[in-house]
C-alpha positions in Angstrom: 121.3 45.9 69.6 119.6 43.8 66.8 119.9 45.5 63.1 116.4 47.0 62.1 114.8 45.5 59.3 114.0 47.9 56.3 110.5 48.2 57.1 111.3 49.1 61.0 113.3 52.2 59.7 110.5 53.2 57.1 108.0 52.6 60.3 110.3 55.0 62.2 110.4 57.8 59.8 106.9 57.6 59.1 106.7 58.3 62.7 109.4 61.5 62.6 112.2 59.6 64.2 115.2 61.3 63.0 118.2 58.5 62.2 121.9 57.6 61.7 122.3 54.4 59.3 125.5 52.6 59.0 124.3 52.1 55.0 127.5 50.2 53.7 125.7 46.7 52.7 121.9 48.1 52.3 120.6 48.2 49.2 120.4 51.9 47.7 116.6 50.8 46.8 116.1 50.4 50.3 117.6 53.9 51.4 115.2 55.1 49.0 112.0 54.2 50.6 113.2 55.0 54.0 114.3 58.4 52.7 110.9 58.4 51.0 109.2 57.9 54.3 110.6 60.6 56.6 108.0 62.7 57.6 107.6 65.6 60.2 110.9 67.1 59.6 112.6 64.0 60.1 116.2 63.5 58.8 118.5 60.4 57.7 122.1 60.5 58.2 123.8 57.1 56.4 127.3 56.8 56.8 129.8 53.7 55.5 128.6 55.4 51.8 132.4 56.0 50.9 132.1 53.1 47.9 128.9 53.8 46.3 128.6 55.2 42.9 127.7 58.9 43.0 124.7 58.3 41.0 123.3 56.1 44.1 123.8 59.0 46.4 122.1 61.8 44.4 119.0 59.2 43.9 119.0 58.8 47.5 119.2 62.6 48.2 116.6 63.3 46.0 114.0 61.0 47.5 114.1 63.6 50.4 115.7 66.4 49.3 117.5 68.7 52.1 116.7 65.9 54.4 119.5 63.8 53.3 123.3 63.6 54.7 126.1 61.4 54.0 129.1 61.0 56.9 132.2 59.4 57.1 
């Protein structure tokens, strides 16, 4: 399977597809807007987040907040 672009995942959410991201080497600007995008009670799981600055995950959670999870 081919790696979805960032607007493919924003398209998804839109849509209230429900996703798991392997989010090591995406920007956090990019998490954002698909966080930004989930609609119908859509969620985002991004895991491979061990390294990022804490700061990057709480602007991340609070694009969607309670819709948000991080995983090992």
């Amino acid at each position: 399977m081919q790696r979805k672009t960032t607007d493919q995942l924003c398209q998804l959410a839109r849509s209230g597809g429900s996703m798991v991201i392997y989010a090591d080497t995406r920007p956090t600007e990019d998490l954002i807007q698909i966080a930004l995008e989930l609609r119908h009670g859509a969620t985002l799981t991004l895991s491979g987040m061990a390294m990022r600055p804490v700061e990057d995950l709480c602007r991340i959670a609070d694009a969607a907040p309670g819709r948000v999870s991080f995983a090992s």
